[in-house]
Every structure is written in C-alpha cells, then in structure tokens.
Backbone as CSV, one residue per row, in Angstrom:
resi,resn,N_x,N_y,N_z,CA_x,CA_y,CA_z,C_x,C_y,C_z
1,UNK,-48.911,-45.376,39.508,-49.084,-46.801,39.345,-49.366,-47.452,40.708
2,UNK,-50.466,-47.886,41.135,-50.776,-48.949,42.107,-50.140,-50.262,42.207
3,UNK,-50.914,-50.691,43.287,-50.307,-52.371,43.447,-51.139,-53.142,42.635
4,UNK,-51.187,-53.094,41.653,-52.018,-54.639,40.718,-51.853,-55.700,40.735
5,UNK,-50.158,-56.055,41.365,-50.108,-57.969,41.558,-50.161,-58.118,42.949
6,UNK,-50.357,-59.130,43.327,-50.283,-59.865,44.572,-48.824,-59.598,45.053
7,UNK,-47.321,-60.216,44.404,-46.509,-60.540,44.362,-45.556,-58.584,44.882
8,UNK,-46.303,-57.728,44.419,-45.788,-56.564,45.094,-45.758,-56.156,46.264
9,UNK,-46.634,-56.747,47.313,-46.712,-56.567,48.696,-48.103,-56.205,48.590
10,UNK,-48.647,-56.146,49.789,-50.045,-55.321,50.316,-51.330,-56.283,50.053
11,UNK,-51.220,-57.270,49.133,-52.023,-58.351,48.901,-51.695,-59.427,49.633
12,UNK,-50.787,-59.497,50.628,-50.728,-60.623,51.486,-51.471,-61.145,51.864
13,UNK,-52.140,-60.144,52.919,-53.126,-60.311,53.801,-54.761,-60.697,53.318
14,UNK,-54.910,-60.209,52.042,-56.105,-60.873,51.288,-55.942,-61.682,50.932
15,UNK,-54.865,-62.989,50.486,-55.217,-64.135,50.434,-56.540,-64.997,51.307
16,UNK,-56.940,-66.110,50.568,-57.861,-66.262,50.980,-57.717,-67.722,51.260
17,UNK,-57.290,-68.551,52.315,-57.202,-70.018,52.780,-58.052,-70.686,52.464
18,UNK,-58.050,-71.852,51.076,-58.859,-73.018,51.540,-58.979,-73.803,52.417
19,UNK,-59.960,-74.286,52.784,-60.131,-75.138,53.903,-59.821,-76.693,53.455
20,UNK,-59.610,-77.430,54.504,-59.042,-79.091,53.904,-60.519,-79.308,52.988
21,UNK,-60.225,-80.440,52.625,-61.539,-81.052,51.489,-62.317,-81.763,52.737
22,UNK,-62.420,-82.036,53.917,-63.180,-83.075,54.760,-64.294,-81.268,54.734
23,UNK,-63.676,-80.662,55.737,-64.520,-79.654,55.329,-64.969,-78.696,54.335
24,UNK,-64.463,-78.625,53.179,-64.963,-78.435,52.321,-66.758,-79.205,51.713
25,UNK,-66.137,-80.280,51.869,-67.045,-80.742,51.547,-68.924,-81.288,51.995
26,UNK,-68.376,-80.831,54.130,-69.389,-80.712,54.741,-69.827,-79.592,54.270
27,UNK,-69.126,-78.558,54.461,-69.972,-76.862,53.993,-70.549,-77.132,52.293
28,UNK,-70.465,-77.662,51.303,-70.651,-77.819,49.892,-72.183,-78.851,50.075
29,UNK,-71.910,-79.845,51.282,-73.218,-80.753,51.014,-74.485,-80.201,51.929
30,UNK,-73.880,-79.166,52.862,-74.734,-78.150,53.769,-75.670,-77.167,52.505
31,UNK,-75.085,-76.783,52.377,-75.466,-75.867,50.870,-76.579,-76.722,49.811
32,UNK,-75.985,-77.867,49.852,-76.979,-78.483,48.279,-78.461,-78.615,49.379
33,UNK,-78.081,-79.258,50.646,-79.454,-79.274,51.557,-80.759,-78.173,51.927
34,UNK,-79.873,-77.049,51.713,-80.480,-75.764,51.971,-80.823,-75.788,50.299
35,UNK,-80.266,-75.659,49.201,-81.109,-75.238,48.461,-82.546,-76.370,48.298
36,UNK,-81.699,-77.350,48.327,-83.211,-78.248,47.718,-84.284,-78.259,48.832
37,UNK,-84.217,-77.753,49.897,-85.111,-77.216,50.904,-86.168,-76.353,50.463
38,UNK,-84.949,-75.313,49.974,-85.341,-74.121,49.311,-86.790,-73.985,48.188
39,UNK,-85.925,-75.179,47.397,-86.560,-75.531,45.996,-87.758,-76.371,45.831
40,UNK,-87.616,-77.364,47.233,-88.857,-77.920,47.376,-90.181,-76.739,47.923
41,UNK,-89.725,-75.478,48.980,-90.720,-74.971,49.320,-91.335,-73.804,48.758
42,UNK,-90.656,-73.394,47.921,-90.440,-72.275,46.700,-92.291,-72.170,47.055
43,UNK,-91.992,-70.807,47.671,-94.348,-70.062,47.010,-94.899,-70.619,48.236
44,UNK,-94.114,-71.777,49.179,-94.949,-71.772,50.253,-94.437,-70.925,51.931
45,UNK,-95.664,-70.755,52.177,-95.321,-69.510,53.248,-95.271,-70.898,53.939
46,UNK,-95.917,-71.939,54.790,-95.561,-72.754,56.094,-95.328,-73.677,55.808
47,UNK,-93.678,-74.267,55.428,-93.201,-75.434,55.001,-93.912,-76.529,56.499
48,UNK,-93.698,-75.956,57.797,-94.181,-77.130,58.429,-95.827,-77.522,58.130
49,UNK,-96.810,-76.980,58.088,-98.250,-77.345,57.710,-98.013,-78.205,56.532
50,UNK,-97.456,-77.644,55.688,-97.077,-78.994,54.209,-96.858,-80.100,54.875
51,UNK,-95.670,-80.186,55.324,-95.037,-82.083,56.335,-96.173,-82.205,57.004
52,UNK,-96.958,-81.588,57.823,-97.589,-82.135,58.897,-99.069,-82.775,57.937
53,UNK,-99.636,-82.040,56.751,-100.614,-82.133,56.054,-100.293,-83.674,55.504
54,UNK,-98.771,-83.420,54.697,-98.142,-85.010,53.588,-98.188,-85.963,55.057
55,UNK,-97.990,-86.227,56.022,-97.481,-86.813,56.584,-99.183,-87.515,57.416
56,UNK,-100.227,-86.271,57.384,-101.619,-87.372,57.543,-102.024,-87.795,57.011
57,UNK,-101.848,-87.257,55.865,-102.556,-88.008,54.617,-101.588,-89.165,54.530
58,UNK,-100.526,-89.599,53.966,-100.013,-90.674,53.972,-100.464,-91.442,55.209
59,UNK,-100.838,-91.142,56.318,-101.097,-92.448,57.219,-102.807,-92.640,57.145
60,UNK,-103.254,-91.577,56.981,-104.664,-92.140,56.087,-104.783,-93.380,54.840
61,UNK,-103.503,-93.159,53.870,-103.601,-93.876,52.926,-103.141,-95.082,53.136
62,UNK,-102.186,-95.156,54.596,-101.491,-96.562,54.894,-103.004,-97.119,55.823
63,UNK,-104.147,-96.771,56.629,-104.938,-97.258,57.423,-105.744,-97.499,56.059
64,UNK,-106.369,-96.911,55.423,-107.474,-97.654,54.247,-106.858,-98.590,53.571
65,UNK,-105.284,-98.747,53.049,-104.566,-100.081,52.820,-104.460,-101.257,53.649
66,UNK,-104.416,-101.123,54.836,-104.652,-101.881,55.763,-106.418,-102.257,56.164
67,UNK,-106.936,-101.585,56.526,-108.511,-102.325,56.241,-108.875,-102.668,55.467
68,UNK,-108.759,-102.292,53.946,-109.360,-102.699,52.983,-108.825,-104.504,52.511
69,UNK,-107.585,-104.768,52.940,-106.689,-105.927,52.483,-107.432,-106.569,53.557
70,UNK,-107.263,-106.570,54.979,-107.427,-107.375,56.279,-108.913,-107.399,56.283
71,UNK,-110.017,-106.824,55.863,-110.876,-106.678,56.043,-111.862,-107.496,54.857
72,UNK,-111.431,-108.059,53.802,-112.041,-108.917,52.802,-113.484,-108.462,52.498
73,UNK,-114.031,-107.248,53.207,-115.251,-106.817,52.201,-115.174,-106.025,51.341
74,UNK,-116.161,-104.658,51.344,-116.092,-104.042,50.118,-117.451,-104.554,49.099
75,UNK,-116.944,-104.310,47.935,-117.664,-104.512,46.850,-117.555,-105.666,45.989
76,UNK,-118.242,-106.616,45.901,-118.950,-107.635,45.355,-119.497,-107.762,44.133
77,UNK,-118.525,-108.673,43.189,-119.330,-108.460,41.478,-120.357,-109.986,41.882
78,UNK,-121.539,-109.291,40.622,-122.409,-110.566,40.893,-122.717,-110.986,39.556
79,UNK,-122.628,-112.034,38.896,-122.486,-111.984,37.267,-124.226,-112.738,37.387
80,UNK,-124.723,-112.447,36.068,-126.140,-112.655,36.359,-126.960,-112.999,35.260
C-alpha cells in the first residue's frame, strides 16, 4: 500500500501555494492578452507588416477625409 493521501506524509512538499488575488489576477489578465494576440494573428507569419500595413492605410483614409471635406470640389451634379 502506498501513500495515496496527502494527510500521510510525503505530499507535503507538493503542495502547491496560491498566489494573493492582486497577482493572480495580473498573471490571468497577462494570459487573456497573449491569447487574443494569438487569436487575432492566427495564419499570419508577420504580425508586424499587418500593424504597419492597417496603420497606412488608415492614415490614407484619414488624409482623403480630410481633403475631400476641406477641399469643396470633386464631383458636380448638373440637372438639365
């Protein structure tokens, strides 16, 4: 017959300490960051070329919002 309970000796030392909840909860919100990292880059080999790609294009789309408003030309209906 082995040691099967804790309470017989020899399992002392494997107890396993929780940590307070302040850190608990940094290591738990570390984790959700990494996956949704994860999950956002899922199939892509160079997460930085993605940001750097989203991130010209969005200021492309903020400069043609900006000329097109400040700039009052464009296209002209002419009823006839």
């Amino acid at each position: 017959m082995g040691m099967c309970l804790p309470c017989l000796g020899g399992a002392v030392d494997e107890v396993v300490v929780t940590p307070d909840p302040e850190t608990r909860r940094r290591h738990l919100a570390e984790a959700a960051e990494k996956r949704k990292k994860e999950t956002n880059y899922r199939g892509v080999k160079n997460p930085e070329a993605v940001e750097r790609k989203k991130k010209k294009q969005e200021e492309i789309e903020k400069q043609a919002m900006s000329t097109s408003t400040s700039g009052g030309g464009g296209l002209k209906w002419q009823v006839g």
